[in-house]
N, C-alpha and C positions, 0 to 999 in steps of 0.2 A: 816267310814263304821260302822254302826249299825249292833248288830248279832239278829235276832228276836228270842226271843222264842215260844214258842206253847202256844195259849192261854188257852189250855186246856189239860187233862195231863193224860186223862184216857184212858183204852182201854178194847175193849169186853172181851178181856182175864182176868180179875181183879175185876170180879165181887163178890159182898159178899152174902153170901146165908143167909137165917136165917132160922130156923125152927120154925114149931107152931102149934098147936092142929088142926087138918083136922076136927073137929067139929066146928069151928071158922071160915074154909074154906068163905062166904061168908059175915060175919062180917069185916075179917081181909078186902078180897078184896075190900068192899064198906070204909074202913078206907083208905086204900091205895091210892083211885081214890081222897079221899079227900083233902090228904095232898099232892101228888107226883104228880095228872094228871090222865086222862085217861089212859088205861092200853093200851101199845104198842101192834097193829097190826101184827107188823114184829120188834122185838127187834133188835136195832143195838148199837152202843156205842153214840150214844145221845140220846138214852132211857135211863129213871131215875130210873125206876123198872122194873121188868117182873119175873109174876106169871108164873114160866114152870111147876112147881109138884104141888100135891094136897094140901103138907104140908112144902113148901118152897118157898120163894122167895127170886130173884137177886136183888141187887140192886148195882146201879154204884157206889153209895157217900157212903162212910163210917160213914158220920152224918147220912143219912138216915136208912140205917144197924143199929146201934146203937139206933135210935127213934125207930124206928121197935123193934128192939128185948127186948129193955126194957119195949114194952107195950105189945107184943102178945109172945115173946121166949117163950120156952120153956127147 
């Protein structure tokens, strides 16, 4: 008997926020669509990002938190 694991390992609860200058507000989010996708309609846990505040965004992956906040953090 084989035990499967999950192919995937995240969950809506585990999101990473980043913060960033609310003057960037539509820079950051035309950079976002670029590299992550369109921006989620209805955020669920296989959404890759979601812009919920004016000067923060979720994201699932931790690489992406990280590419994020090294280019726009604050």
């Amino acid at each position: 008997m084989k035990i499967q694991t999950p192919k995937y390992t995240f969950s809506r609860s585990n999101w990473y926020q980043a913060k960033f200058d609310v003057d960037n507000y539509f820079a950051v989010d035309e950079w976002c669509e670029k590299r992550f996708g369109p921006h989620p309609k209805r955020p669920d846990a296989w959404s890759r990002w979601w812009h919920r505040f004016e000067d923060s965004i979720l994201f699932r992956d931790e690489k992406d938190f990280v590419l994020f906040s090294l280019t726009w953090g604050i």
